[in-house]
VMD Tcl script that draws the C-alpha trace (Angstrom):
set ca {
  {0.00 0.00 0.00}
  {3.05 2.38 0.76}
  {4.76 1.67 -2.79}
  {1.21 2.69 -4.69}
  {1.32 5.83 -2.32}
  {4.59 6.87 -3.46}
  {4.49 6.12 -6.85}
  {1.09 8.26 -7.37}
  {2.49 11.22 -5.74}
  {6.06 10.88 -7.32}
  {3.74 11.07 -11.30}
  {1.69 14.24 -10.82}
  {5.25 16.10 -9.70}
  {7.32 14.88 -12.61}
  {4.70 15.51 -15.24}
  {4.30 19.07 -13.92}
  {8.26 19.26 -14.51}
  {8.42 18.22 -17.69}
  {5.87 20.56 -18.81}
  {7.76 23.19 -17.18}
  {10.94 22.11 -18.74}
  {8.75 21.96 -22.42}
  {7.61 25.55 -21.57}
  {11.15 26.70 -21.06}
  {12.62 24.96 -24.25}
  {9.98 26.17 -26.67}
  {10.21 29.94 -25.67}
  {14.34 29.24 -25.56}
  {13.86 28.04 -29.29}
  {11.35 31.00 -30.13}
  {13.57 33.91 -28.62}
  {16.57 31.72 -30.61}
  {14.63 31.65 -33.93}
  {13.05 34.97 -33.97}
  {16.99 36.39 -33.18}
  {18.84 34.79 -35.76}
  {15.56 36.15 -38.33}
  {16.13 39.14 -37.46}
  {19.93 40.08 -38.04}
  {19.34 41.87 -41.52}
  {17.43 44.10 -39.76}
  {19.40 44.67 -36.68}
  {22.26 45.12 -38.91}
  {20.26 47.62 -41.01}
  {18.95 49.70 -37.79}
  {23.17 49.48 -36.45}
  {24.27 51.03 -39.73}
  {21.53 53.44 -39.79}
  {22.64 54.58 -36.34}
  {26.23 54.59 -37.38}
  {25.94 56.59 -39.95}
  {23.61 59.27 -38.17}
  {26.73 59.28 -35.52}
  {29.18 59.85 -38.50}
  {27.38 62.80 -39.91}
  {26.34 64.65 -36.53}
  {30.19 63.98 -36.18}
  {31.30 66.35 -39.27}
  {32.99 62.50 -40.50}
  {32.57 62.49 -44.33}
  {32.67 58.35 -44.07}
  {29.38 56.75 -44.56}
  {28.72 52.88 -44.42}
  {27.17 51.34 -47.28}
  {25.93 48.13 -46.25}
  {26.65 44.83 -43.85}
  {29.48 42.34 -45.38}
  {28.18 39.47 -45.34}
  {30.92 36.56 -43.59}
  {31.23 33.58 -42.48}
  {30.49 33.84 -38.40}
  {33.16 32.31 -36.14}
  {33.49 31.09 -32.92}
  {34.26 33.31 -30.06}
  {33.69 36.29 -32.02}
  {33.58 40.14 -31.30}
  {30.06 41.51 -31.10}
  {29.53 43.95 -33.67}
  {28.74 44.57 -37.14}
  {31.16 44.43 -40.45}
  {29.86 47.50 -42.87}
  {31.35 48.08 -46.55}
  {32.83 51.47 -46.17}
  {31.00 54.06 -49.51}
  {33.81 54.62 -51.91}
  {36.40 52.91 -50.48}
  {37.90 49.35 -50.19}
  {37.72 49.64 -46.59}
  {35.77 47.70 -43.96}
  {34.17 49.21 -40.72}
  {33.66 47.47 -37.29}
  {31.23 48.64 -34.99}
  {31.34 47.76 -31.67}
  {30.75 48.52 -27.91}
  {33.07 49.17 -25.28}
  {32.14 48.48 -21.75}
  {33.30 52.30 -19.56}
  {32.42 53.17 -16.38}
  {29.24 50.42 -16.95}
  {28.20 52.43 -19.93}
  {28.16 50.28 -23.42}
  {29.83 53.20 -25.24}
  {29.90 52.52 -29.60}
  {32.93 53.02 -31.35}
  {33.78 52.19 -34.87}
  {37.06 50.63 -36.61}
  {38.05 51.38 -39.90}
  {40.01 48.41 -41.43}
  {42.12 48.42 -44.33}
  {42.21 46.07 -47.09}
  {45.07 44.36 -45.68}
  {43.48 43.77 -42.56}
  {45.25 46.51 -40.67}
  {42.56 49.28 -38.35}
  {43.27 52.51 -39.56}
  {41.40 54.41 -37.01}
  {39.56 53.70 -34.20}
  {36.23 56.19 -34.18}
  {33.66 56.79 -31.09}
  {30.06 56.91 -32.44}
  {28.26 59.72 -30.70}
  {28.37 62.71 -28.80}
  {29.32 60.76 -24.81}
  {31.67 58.24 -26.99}
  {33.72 61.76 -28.27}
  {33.76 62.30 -24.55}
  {34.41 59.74 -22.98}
  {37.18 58.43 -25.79}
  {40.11 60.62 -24.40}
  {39.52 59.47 -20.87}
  {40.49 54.97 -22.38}
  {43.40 54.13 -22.29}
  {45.57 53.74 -25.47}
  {46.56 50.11 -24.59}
  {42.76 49.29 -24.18}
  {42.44 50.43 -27.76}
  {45.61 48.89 -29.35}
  {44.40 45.21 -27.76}
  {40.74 45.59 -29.31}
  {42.41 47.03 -32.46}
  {44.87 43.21 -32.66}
  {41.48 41.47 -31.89}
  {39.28 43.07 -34.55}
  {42.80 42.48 -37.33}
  {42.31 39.00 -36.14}
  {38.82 38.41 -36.69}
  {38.73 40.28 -39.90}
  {41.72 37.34 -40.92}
  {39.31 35.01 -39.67}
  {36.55 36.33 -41.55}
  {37.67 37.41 -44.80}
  {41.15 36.83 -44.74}
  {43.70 39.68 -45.92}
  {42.78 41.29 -49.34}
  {39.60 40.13 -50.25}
  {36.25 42.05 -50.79}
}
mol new
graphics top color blue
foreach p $ca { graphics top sphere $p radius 0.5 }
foreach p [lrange $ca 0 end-1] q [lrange $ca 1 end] { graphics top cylinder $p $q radius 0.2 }
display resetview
């Protein structure tokens, strides 16, 4: 009588668990799917931003459109832009001051070299003079890395 006891409280418990975990999954697989879906536009609305930055900045550069790439793993978080009339590439990017994301944007050369490292709006101008140099010169080596990885040196 104590085993059937056990057993028919033991069901009810589990089943409301595995709907639970079922819940959790398809909303994990929903806020996956509907993220991926939307990256043409995310990009879009990032170099629509970027370029509002560039021109409130007086910066004659304008980004033309995402470069499409092959994603790798343990990438930066950004965006790769075709820069207008040029053979140049443009990372945008975040960097974490003072718990403020603050956007900055890297020019990259053909060769795979950053040209210039560029703060996107008016608290990045700010706030650029107060980061380090080193802090730029290692994300500057990371984003020439992943633009190896991603394109490799050269191509278009």
């Amino acid at each position: 009588m104590r085993r059937r006891v056990l057993s028919s409280s033991i069901v009810p418990a589990l089943k409301d668990r595995a709907i639970l975990a079922g819940w959790i999954a398809g909303l994990a697989l929903a806020v996956a799917l509907l993220w991926s879906l939307t990256l043409p536009m995310r990009l879009g609305v990032l170099m629509d931003a970027a370029n509002g930055a560039l021109a409130s900045a007086g910066d004659p550069r304008r980004l033309s459109g995402h470069s499409p790439r092959q994603f790798q793993r343990g990438e930066l978080l950004g965006g790769w832009y075709y820069l207008a009339g040029s053979d140049s590439r443009f990372f945008v990017f975040a960097i974490m001051r003072d718990g403020i994301l603050v956007p900055h944007g890297a020019e990259v050369c053909a060769e795979g070299r950053v040209v210039e490292m560029v703060p996107l709006g008016g608290h990045a101008r700010q706030s650029a003079d107060r980061i380090p140099q080193g802090f730029f010169d290692a994300h500057a080596r990371r984003i020439e890395a992943a633009f190896a990885a991603s394109f490799g040196a050269g191509s278009r």
